[in-house]
N, C-alpha and C positions, 0 to 999 in steps of 0.2 A: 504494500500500500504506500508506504514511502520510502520515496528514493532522495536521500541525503543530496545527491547534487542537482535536484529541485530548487532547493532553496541556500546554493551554497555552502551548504555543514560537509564539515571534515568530521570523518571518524579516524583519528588517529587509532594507534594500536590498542592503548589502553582502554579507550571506550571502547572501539568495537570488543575486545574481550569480556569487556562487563555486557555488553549487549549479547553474546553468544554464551556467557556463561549459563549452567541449564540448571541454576537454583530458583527456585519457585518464587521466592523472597529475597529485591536485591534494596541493599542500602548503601548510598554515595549522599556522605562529608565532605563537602568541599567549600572554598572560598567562592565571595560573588567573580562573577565572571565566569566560571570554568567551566559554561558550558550545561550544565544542571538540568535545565528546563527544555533543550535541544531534546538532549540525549535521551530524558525521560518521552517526552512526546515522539520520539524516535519508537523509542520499545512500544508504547501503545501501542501505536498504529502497525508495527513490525507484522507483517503477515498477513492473510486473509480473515478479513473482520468479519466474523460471521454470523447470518441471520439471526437475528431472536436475541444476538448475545450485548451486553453494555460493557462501553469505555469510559471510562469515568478520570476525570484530572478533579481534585482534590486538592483545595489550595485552603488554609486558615480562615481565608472570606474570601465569599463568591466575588468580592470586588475583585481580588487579586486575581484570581482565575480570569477573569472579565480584562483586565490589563493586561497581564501577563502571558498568557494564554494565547487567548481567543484572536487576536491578532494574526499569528500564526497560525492559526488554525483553520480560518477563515479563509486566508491565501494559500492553504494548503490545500481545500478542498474547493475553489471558486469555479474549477474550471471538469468538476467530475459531476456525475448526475446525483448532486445529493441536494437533498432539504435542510437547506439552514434557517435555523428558528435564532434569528437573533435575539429578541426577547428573552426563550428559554435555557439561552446559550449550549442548542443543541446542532447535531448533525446526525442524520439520517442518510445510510448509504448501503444500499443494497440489503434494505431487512437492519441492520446493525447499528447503535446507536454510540454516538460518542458526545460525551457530554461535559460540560465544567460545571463544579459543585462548589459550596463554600462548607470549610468545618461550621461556619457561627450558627449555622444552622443546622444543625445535628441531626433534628429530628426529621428532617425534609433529606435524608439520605437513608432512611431506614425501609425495610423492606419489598427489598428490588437483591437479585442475582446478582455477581458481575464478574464479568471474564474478566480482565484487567484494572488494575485502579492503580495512579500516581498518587504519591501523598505528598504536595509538595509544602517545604519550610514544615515536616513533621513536629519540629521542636515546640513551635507556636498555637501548636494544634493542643486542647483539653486531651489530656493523656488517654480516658477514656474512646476519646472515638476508634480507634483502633479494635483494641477488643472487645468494645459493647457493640460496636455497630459496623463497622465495614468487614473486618476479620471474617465473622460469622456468615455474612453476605457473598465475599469469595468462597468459603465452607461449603457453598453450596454448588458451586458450580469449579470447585477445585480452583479455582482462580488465581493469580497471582498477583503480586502489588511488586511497586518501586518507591521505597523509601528515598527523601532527595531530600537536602536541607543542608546551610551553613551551620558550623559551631556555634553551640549556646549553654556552654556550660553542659553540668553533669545532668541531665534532664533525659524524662522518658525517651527521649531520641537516640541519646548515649546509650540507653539500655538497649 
């Protein structure tokens, strides 16, 4: 679904190994700049995005997803046969949904599947979203997440 030199992106060594590693759960500490938010939206979309199934980016507040995000997202899929709901900051592409969410809203991410989920700036997020409410929701569809976030001290993200 995407092709890195679409929009530019380098996958040097190091990221593409984090991208081919075959753990279900990846987490990347890094500094601003290094790329974070690529490489996460990278793994989402990596593959055939399949009917029925949800992509979900996962940012502290749906603002920041809406900034940060959807930008690229927008221009990533402008020019395929998809439904973009600007409002609901969703996209719709052959059956498959990919979406940007905000943690502040906790409870407006609760019961729904999902094949993939970003957790981006996890450190900033209520420790609980994790294991009350998104964890459980890949459980159900075997799913897999990308932890992404700068240094913040020894905080549930350390852990």
């Amino acid at each position: 679904m995407v092709d890195p030199g679409e929009m530019n992106w380098q996958l040097d060594h190091t990221r593409r190994e984090i991208l081919e590693h075959p753990a279900r759960h990846k987490v990347i500490c890094a500094g601003r700049r290094w790329g974070k938010t690529m490489l996460s939206i990278i793994w989402l979309l990596h593959g055939q995005l399949e009917p029925g199934k949800r992509y979900w980016f996962i940012s502290p507040t749906y603002r920041q997803s809406k900034t940060v995000c959807w930008p690229i997202l927008r221009r990533l899929f402008r020019d395929l046969p998809a439904k973009i709901n600007e409002s609901e900051l969703t996209i719709h592409i052959q059956g498959a949904e990919v979406a940007l969410k905000g943690s502040d809203n906790e409870h407006g991410l609760r019961g729904v599947g999902l094949e993939r989920c970003v957790m981006e700036e996890y450190a900033f997020m209520k420790p609980h979203i994790w294991g009350e409410i998104v964890r459980p929701m890949l459980a159900d569809t075997n799913g897999s997440a990308f932890f992404i976030g700068t240094p913040n001290g020894f905080s549930h993200f350390w852990d």
